[in-house]
C-alpha positions as CSV (number, residue, x, y, z in Angstrom):
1,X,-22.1,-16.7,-12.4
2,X,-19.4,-19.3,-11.7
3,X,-19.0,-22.3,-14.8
4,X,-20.2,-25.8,-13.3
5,X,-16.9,-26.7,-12.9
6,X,-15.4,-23.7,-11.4
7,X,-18.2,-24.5,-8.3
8,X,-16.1,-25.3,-4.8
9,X,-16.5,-29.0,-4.0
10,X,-19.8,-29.1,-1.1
11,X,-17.2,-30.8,1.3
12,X,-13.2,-30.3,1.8
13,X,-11.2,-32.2,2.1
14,X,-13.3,-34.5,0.0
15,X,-14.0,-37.7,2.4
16,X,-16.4,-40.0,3.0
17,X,-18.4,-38.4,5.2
18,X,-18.7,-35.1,7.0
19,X,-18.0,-37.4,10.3
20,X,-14.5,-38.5,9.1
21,X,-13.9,-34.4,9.9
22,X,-11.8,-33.7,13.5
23,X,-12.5,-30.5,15.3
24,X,-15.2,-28.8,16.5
25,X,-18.0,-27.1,14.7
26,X,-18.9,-23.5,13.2
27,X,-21.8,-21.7,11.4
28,X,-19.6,-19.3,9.4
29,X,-23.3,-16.3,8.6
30,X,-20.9,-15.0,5.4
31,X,-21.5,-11.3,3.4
32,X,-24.1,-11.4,1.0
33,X,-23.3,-13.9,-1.6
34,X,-20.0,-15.0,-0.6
35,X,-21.0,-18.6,0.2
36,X,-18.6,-20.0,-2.8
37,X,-15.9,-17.8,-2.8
38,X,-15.3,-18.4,1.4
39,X,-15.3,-21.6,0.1
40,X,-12.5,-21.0,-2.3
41,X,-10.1,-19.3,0.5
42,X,-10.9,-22.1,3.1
43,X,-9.7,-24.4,0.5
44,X,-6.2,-22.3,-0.5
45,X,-5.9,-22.3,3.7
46,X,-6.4,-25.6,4.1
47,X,-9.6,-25.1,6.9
48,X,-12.6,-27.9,6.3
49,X,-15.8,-27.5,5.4
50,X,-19.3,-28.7,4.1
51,X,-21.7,-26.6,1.7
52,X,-24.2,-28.0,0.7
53,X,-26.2,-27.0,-2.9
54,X,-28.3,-27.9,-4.7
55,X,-29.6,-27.0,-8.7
56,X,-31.5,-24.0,-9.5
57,X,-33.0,-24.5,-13.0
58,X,-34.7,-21.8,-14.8
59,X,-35.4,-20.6,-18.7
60,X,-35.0,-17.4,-20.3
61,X,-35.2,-16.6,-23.7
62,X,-34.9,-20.2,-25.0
63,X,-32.2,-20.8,-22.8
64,X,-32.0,-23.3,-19.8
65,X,-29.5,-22.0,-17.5
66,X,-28.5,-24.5,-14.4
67,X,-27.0,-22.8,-11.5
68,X,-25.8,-24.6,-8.0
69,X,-26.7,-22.7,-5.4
70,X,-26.2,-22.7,-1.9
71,X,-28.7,-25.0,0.1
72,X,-28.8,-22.7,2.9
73,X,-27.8,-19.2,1.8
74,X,-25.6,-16.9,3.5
75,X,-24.0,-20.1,6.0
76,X,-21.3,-22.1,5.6
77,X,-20.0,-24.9,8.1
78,X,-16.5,-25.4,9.2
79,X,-14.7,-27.9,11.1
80,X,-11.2,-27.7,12.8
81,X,-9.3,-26.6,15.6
82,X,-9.2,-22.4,16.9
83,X,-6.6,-21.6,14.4
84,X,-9.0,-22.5,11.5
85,X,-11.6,-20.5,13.2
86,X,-9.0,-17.7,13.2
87,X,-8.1,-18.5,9.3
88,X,-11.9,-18.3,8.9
89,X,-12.4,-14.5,10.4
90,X,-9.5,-13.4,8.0
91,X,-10.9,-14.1,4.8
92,X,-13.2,-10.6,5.1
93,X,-15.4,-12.7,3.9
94,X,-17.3,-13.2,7.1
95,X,-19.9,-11.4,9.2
96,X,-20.4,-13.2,12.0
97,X,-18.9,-17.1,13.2
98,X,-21.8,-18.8,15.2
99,X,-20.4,-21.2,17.7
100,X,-22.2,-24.8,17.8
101,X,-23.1,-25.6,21.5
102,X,-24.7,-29.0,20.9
103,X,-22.0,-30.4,18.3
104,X,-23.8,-34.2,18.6
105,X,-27.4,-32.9,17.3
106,X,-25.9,-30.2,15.1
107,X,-23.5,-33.0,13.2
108,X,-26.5,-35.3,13.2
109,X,-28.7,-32.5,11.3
110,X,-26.0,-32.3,9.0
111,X,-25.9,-35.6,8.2
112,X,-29.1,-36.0,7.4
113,X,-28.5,-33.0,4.8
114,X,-25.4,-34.9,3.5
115,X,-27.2,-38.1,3.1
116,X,-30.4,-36.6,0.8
117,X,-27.4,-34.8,-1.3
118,X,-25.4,-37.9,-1.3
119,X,-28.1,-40.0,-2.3
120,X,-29.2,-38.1,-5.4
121,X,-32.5,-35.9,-4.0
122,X,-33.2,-33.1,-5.4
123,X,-33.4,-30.4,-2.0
124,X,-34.9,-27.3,-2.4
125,X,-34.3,-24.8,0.3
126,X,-37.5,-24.3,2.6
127,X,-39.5,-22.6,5.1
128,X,-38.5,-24.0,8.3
129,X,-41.4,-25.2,10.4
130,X,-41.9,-25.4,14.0
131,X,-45.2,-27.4,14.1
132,X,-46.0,-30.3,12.3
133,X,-45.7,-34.2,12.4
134,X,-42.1,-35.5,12.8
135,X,-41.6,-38.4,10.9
136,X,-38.7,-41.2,9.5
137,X,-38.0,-42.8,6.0
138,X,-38.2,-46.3,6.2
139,X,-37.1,-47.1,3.1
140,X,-35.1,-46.2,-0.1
141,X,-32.1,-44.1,-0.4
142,X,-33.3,-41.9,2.3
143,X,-33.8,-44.3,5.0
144,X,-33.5,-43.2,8.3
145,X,-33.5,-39.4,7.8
146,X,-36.3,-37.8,10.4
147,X,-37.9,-34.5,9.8
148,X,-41.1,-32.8,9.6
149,X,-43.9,-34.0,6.8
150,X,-45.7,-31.4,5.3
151,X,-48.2,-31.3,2.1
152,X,-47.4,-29.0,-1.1
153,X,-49.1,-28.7,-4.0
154,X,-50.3,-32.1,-4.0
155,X,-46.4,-34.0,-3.1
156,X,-45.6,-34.8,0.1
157,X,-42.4,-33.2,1.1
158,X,-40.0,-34.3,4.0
159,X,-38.6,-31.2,6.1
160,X,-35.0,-31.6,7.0
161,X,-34.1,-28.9,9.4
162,X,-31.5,-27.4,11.0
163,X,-32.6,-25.9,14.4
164,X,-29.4,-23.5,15.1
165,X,-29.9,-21.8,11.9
166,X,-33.4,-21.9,12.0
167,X,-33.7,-22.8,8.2
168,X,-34.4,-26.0,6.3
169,X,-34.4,-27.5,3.1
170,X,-37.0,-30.7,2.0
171,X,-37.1,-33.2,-0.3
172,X,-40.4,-35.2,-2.6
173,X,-40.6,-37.9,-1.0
174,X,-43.6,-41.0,-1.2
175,X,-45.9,-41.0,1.7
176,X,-46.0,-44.9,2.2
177,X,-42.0,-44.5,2.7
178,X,-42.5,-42.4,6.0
179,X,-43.3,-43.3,9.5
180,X,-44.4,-41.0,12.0
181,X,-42.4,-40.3,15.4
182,X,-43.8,-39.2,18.7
């Protein structure tokens, strides 16, 4: 288990925003558990990327032991040109490179994800759903992020999905700060 600070940064280069990167888009599916350290040799190549984690908090023996963990294991996303594609496949740390054919909706489901991480929510990863009401923030730090309401042990959660991987991740938010979308 890595040392907070020997984590990879979620985006590289660090920048604003995952929109400030120029290239197209890929799902890098990784080996088993090799989400941070692809991260690590995309940095040393120079290839960008966004990874987005979140905390994993759990006791044992006494102990509280914090762990950031990938938001959506097993996938990393990339950005550049064909060579960085290419730079990608030969870190052997790679099963399978996933190309992105709608690279306006997939950036825009990213974004969403960015935004909840930048603004301090707490994502846990989650089942993703197919059914269910879509709805919008309309207020807070989360405003404007749309995804799919659903009811958990008594919290409201707000389902931010990503339809080309077919996984999601959701965040507590208050019912009165949701609208719903047709």
């Amino acid at each position: 288990m890595l040392k907070v600070s020997e984590n990879p940064p979620m985006t590289w280069p660090e920048a604003e925003s995952i929109t400030d990167f120029t290239g197209e888009w890929w799902v890098a599916h990784t080996k088993s558990r090799n989400e941070k350290a692809l991260a690590q040799d995309l940095i040393r190549r120079g290839v960008s990327y966004f990874l987005p984690m979140g905390w994993k908090v759990r006791r044992k023996s006494r102990r509280t032991i914090r762990s950031l963990l990938p938001l959506f294991a097993g996938y990393l996303f990339c950005c550049g040109k064909e060579d960085d594609r290419l730079e990608l496949l030969r870190t052997d740390r790679v099963a399978n490179v996933i190309e992105v054919i709608n690279q306006e909706k997939f950036i825009k489901e990213l974004l969403q994800i960015e935004q909840a991480i930048r603004a301090g929510a707490p994502l846990t990863p989650h089942k993703y759903v197919k059914k269910g009401q879509k709805c919008r923030v309309t207020a807070g730090p989360l405003l404007g992020l749309e995804g799919v309401a659903v009811q958990t042990r008594g919290a409201m959660r707000l389902v931010l999905q990503v339809d080309m991987l077919g996984q999601a991740a959701s965040v507590e938010i208050d019912l009165d700060m949701i609208e719903t979308l047709d």
